[in-house]
N, C-alpha and C positions, 0 to 999 in steps of 0.2 A: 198530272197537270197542276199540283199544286204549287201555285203561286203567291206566294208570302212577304210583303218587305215589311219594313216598320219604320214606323211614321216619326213618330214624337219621342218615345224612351227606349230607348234600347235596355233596361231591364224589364222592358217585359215581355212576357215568355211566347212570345207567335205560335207556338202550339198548344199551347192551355187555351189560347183565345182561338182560335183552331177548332180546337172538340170541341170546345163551350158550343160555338157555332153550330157545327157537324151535328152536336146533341140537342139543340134546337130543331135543328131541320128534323131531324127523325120525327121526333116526336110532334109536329104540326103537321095543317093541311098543304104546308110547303112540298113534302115529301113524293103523295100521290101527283103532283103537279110538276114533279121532276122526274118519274116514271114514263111519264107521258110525252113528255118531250124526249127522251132517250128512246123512247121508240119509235121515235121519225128517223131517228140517227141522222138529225143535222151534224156537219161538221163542226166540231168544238162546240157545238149545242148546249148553253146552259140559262139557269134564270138569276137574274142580278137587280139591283140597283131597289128600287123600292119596295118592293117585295120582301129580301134579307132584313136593309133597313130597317119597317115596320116589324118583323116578326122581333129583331132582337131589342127593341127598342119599347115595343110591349109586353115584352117576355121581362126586360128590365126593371117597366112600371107596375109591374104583376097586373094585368088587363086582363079578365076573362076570358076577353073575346077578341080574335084578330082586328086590327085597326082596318075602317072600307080601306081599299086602293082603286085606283079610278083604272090601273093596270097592274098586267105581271107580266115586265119585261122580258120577253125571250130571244135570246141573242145568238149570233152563230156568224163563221165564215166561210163563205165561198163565193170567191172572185168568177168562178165560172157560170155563175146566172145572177147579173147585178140589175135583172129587171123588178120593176115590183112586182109584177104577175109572179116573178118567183118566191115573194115572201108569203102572197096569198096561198100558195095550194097550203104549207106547214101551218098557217092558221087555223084552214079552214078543218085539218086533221083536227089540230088541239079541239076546236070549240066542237067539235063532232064527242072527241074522247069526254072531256069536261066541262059541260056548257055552262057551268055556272061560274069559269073561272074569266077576268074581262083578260082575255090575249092581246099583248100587243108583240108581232116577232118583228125584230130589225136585223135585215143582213149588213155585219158591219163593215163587211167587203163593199156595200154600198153607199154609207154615210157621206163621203167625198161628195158624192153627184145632187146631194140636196143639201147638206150644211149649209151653205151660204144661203139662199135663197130665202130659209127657213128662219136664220139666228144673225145674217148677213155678215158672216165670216167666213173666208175661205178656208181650205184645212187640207191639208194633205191625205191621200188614200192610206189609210190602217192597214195594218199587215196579218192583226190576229186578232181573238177576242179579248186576248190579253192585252195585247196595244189599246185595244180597244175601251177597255174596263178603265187603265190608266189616262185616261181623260175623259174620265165622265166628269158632273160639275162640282160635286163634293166629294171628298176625299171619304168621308163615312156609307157614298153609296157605290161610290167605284168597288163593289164587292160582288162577285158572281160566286155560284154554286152550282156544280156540273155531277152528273150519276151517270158512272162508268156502270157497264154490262157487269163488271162482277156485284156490283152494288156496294161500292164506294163512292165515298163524297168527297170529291174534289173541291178547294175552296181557292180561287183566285181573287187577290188583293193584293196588287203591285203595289199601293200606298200604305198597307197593314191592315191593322183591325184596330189597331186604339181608337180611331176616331170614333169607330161603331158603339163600341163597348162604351169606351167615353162616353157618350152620347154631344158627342162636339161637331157642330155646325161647321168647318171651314172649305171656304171656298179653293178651286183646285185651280190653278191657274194655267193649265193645259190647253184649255180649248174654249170654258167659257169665260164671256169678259165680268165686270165689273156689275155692266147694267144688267145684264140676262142674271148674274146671280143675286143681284138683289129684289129684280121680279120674280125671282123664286121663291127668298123668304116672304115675299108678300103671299104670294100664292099658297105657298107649303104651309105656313103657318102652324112651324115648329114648335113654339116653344106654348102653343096653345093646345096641342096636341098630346105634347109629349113635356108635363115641366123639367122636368129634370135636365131637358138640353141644353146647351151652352152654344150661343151663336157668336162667330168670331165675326166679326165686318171685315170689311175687305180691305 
């Protein structure tokens, strides 16, 4: 399932930045928390978006200790139960396996049916979690990480990994607008977190 483009320079090598990642994840508390989700065997089941972020982003600023997350995105598709009752039973597993990890699981075969309501955009139904991933709202967190049964690390990032690595701020212009990503940096409070990031405006 690996899924790779590149963003910014095409000299640079998507698979160096690839393992770097892959050898990140091993070696944090990422790992055991993608165990656990592979044995619910969601469909395309994996965890992304702030969770990778933070891990390589304090692994970058040498940080002792994992940055809090207020979540650990866990994503998956299947069109075939697009109720919420259906996101709960694979939470309530996680938080049984891992209690101390904060779950948040989104079926993204479901996103269509609340977007709007939520960000007041409409959006058309995703097809995968790869569609999926490519319209998250920054282009450095549109990155998921999935563990196949043999225990490989699959890494999807339809927009690369420069932004990650980078540590560069840009807004993804896919699905969120203008105002939702700048209530973000307010919110996220990147560059207070983490200095070394570079926030583009919109």
């Amino acid at each position: 399932m690996k899924k790779i483009g590149l963003l910014t320079n095409p000299a640079t090598s998507s698979s160096n930045l690839e393992q770097r990642l892959i050898s990140m994840v091993r070696s944090s508390w990422l790992m055991p928390a993608l165990v656990a989700v592979r044995e619910l065997g969601l469909p395309e089941g994996c965890i992304g978006a702030g969770a990778v972020r933070n891990l390589v982003w304090d692994s970058l600023h040498g940080y002792p200790t994992p940055s809090v997350l207020p979540d650990v995105d866990v994503v998956y598709f299947d069109p075939s139960d697009t109720t919420l009752d259906g996101e709960a039973s694979p939470r309530e597993k996680l938080v049984q396996a891992l209690p101390n990890v904060p779950w948040e699981v989104t079926n993204q075969a479901r996103v269509h049916l609340w977007y709007e309501q939520e960000f007041g955009v409409a959006v058309a139904p995703l097809r995968s979690v790869e569609d999926a991933i490519g319209t998250w709202p920054e282009f450095a967190t549109a990155v998921g990480v999935c563990l196949g049964d043999d225990g490989a690390i699959d890494v999807i990032a339809p927009h690369g990994l420069d932004d990650l690595f980078g540590m560069i701020v840009r807004r993804n212009p896919a699905r969120v607008t203008e105002t939702v990503y700048r209530e973000r940096l307010a919110q996220k409070r990147y560059r207070d977190r983490w200095p070394g990031v570079t926030i583009i405006d919109v």
